[in-house]
C-alpha positions as CSV (number, residue, x, y, z in Angstrom):
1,X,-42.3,-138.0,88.8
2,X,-43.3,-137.6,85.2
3,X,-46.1,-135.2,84.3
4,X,-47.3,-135.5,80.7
5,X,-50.7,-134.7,79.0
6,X,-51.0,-138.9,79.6
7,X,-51.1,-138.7,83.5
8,X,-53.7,-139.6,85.0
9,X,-55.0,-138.1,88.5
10,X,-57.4,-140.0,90.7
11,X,-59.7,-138.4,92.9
12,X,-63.0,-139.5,94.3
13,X,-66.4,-138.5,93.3
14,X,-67.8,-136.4,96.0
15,X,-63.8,-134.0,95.7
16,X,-64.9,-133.3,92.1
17,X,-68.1,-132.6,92.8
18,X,-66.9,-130.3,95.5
19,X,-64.3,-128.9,93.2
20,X,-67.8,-128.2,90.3
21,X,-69.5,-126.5,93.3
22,X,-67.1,-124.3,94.9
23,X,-67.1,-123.1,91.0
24,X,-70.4,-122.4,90.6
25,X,-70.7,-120.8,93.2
26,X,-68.0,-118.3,92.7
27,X,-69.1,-117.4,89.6
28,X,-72.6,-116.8,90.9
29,X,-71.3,-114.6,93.5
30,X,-69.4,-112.9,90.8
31,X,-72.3,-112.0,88.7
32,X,-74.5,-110.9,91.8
33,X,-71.5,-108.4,92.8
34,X,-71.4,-107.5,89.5
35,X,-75.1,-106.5,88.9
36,X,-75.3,-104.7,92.3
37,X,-72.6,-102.5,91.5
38,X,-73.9,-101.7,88.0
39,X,-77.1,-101.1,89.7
40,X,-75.4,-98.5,92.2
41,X,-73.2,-96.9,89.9
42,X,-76.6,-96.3,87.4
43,X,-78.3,-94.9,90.4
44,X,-75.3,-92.7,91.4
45,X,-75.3,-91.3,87.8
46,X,-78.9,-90.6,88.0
47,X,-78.6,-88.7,90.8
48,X,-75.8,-86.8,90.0
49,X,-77.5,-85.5,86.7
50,X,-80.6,-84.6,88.9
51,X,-78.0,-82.6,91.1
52,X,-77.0,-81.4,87.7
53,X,-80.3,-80.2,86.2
54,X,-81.2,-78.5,89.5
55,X,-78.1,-76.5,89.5
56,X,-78.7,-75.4,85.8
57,X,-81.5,-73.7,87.4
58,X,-81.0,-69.5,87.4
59,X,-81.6,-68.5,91.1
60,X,-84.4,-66.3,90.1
61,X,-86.6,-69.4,89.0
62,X,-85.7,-70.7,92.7
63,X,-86.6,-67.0,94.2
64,X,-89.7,-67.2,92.5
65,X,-90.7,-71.2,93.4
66,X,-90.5,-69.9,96.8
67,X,-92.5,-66.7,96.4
68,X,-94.7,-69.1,94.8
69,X,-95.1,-71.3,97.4
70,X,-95.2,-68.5,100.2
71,X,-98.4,-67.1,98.4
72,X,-99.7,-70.7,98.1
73,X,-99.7,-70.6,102.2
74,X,-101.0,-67.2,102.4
75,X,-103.6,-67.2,100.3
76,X,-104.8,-70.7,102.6
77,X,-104.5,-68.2,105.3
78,X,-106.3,-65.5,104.2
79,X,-109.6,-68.0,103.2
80,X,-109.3,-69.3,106.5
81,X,-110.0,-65.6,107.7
82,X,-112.5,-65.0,105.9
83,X,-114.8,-68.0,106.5
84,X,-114.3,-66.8,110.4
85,X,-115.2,-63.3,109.1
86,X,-118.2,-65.0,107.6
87,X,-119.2,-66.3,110.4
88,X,-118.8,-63.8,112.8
89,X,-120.8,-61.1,110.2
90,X,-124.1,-63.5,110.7
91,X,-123.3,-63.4,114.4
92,X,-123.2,-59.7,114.6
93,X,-126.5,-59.1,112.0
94,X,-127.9,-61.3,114.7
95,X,-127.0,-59.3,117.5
96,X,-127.6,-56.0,115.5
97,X,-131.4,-57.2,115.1
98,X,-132.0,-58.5,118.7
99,X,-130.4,-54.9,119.9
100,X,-132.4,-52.8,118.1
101,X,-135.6,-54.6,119.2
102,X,-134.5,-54.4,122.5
103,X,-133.7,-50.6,122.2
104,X,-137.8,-50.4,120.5
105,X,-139.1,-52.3,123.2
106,X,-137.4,-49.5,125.9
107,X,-138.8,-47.2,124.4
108,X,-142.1,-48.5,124.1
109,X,-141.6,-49.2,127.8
110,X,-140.9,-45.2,128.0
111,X,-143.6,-44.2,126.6
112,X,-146.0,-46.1,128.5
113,X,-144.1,-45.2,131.8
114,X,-144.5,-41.4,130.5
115,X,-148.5,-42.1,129.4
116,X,-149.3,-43.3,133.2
117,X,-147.7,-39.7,134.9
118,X,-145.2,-42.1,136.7
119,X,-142.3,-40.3,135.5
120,X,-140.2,-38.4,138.2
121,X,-140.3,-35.0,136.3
């Protein structure tokens, strides 16, 4: 058998074809592997300089972010305590006046008891 640039192969159609395919398709997966692992090695990098730029941070700007955010939650807290406080100061003012009525009306209730001689003394 003589193989020169002058042989010639023979091969139907729909093998060629087959042949183009299986190509095309391996170089499209190619390119799709390609791009994903770009994609995840650019994310990977991004992260890791986050990681970075959070670590450059002095650990007395992290002390104070959560001081910070402690006084955020007690200062909610405290407003919540005093809008009860609130509250309860217009329920006692209420109380205060209907008590003190109630103590004038004994004593007006006294002093008629006293003005009629019914008194035990």
């Amino acid at each position: 058998m003589n193989i020169s640039d002058k042989t010639l192969v023979s091969m139907p159609i729909k093998n060629m074809l087959g042949i183009i395919a299986g190509v095309v398709l391996g170089v499209f997966a190619y390119t799709e592997v390609t791009a994903r692992l770009t994609s995840l090695e650019t994310s990977r990098e991004l992260f890791q300089a986050d990681l970075l730029k959070k670590s450059e941070q002095l650990p007395t700007d992290q002390e104070q972010f959560m001081l910070l955010e402690d006084l955020y939650k007690t200062v909610e807290k405290i407003e919540i305590r005093i809008e009860d406080m609130m509250h309860n100061k217009v329920n006692i003012e209420f109380v205060t006046k209907q008590l003190e009525k109630a103590l004038k009306d004994i004593e007006q209730l006294k002093d008629k008891v006293r003005a009629n001689g019914n008194g035990h003394g």
